[in-house]
C-alpha positions as CSV (number, residue, x, y, z in Angstrom):
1,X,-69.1,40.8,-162.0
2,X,-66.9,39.1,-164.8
3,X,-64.8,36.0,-164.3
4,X,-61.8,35.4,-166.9
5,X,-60.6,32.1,-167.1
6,X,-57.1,31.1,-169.0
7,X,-55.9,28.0,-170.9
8,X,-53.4,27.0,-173.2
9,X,-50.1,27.5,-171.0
10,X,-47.5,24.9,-170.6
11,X,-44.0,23.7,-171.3
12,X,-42.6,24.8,-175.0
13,X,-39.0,24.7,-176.4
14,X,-37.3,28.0,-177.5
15,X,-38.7,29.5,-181.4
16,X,-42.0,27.3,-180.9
17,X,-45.4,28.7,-180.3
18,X,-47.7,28.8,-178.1
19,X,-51.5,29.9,-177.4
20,X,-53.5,31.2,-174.4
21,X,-56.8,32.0,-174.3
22,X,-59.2,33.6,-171.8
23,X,-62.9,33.2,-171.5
24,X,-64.8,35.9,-170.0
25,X,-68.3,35.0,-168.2
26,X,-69.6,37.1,-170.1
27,X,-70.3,38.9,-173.7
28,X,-67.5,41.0,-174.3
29,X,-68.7,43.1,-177.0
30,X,-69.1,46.0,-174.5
31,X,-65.5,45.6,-173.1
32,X,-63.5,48.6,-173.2
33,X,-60.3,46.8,-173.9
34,X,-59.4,43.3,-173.3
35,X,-55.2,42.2,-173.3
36,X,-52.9,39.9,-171.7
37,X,-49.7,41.0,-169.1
38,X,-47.1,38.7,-168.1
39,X,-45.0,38.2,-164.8
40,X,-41.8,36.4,-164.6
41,X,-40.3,35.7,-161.2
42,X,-39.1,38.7,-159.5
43,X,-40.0,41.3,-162.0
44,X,-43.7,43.6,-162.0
45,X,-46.5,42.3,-164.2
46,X,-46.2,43.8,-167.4
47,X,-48.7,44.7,-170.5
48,X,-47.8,42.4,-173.3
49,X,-50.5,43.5,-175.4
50,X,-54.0,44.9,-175.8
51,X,-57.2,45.0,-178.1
52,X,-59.8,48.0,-177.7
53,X,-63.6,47.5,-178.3
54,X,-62.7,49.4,-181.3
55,X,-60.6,46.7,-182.8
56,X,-57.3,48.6,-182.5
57,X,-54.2,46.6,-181.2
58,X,-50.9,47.4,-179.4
59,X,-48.5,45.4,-178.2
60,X,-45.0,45.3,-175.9
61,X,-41.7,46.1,-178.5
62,X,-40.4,42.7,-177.2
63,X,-43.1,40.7,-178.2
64,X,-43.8,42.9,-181.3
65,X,-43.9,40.5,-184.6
66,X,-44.3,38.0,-182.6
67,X,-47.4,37.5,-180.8
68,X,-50.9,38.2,-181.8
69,X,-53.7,39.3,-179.8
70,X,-57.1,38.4,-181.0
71,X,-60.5,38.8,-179.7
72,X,-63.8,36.5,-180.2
73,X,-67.0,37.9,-179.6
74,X,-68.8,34.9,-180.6
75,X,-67.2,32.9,-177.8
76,X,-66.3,35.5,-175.8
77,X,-62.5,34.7,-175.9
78,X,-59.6,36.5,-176.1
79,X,-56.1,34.9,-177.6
80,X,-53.1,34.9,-177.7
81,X,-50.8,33.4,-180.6
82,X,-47.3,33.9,-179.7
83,X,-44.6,32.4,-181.7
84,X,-40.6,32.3,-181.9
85,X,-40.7,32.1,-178.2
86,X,-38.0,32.5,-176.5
87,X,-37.0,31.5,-172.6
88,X,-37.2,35.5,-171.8
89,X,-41.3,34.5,-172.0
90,X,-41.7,32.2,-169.4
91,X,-43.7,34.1,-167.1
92,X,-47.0,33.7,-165.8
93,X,-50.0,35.0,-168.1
94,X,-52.7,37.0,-166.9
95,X,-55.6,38.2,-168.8
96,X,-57.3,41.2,-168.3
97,X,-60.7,43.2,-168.7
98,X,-61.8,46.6,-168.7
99,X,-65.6,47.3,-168.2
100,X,-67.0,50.4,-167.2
101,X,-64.3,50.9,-165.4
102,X,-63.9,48.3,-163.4
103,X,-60.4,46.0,-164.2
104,X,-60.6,42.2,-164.0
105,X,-58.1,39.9,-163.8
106,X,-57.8,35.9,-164.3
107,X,-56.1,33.6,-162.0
108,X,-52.9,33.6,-164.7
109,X,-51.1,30.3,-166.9
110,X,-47.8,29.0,-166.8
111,X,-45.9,29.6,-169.9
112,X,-42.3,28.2,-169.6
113,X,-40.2,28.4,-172.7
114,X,-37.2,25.8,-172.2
115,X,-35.1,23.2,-173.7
């Protein structure tokens, strides 16, 4: 059983930045893949992006350039940076873990990009 637990959402003004992080219960060096989806109101949850135990990165063409998966192993976090925000982002974020194939989800943050 894993448990992801996010942080770092809140209220930020269009082309500012943001982070969220997740923290798995844990070590999630032997995660198959580890990434973040988003759901705004009335629309299906979406993959924003994604990080693979082998370190390789992928990422949705709208956030592309502009937000930045990372993943620690040492604190068994994943983040994510995302910057120029823009009020199309405001969505709830949800991280998500792959482990022997099982998929685990976290209870999701509020990000809300407003003026």
């Amino acid at each position: 059983q894993v448990q992801l637990v996010e942080s770092g959402g809140g209220l930020v003004q269009p082309g500012g930045s943001l982070s969220v992080s997740c923290a798995a219960s844990r070590s999630i060096r032997w995660f198959n893949a580890m990434g973040w989806y988003r759901q705004a109101d009335g629309k299906q949850r979406e993959l924003v992006a994604a990080n693979t135990g082998g370190g390789s990165t992928g990422y949705a063409d709208s956030v592309k350039g502009r937000f930045t998966i990372s993943r620690d192993i040492a604190k068994n976090t994943v983040t994510l940076q995302m910057n120029s925000l823009k009020p199309e982002d405001t969505a709830v974020y949800y991280c998500n873990a792959e482990l022997r194939g099982l998929v685990y989800w976290g209870q999701g943050t509020q990000v809300t990009v407003s003026s």
